[in-house]
N, C-alpha and C positions, 0 to 999 in steps of 0.2 A: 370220674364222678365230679358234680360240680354241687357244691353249696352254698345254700343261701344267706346271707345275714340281714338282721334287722338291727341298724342302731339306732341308739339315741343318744344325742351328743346333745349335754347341755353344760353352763355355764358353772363353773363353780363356786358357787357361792359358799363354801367353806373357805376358800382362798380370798374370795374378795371380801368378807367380814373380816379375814385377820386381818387384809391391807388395811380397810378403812378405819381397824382398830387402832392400827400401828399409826397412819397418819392423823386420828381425829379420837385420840384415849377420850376426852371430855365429853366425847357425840354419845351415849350410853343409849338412849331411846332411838336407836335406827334397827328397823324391820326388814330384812331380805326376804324376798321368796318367789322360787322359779313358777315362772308358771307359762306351762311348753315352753317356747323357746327366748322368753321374755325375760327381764328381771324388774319386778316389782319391789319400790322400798317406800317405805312408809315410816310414820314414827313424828318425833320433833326435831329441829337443829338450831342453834343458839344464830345466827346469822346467814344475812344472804351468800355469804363470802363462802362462808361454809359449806352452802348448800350446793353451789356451782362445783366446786371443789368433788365431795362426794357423786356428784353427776358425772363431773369428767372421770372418775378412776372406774367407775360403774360402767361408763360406755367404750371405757378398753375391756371390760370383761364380754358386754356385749352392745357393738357398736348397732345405735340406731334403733335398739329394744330395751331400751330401759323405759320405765311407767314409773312419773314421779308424783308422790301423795304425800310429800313430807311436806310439814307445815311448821313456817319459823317459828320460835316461840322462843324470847317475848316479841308479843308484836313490832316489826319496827316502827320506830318513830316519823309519824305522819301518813299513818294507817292507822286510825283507831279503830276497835273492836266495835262491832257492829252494836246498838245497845238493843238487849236479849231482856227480857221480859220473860218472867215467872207466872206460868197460868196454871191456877189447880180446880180443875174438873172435880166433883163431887157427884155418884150416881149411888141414888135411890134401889137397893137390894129388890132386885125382881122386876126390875125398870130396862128399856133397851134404849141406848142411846142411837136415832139414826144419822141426825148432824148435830154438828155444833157449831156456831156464828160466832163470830169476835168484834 
């Protein structure tokens, strides 16, 4: 008799959040999450230094499939913050907006 197996071998990411705790206690806003055979991190980290670091220990869990969306914060210095403008739309109850211009 011969049987069939189907697996799924993915990364552990219960193990690589304890490392990255262990190495980086102060990183508290870092986001893991598999996704098929990928690891996605997300979140904020306090430096570029930082961030490389968290990258390397990520790509021994899975090398060449990590997806990074983490964003330093605070900004460093000699990258200022794009300047963001506050716009507030007001619509008239029973009215349909189809564009709006700026």
């Amino acid at each position: 008799m011969i049987a069939v197996f189907d697996l799924d071998v993915g990364v552990d990411l219960v193990r690589l959040k304890q490392h990255l705790a262990e190495l980086l206690p102060e990183e508290t806003n870092l986001h893991l999450k598999g996704t098929h055979d990928h690891v996605t991190i997300s979140g904020t980290i306090s430096s570029e230094g930082r961030l490389h670091q968290v990258l390397s220990v990520a790509e021994a869990y899975a090398p060449k499939k990590v997806l990074n969306f983490i964003k330093i914060y605070p900004e460093p210095i000699g990258n200022p913050a794009p300047d963001v403008q506050t716009v507030t739309v007001e619509v008239i109850k029973g009215t349909a907006v189809g564009s709006v211009k700026f």
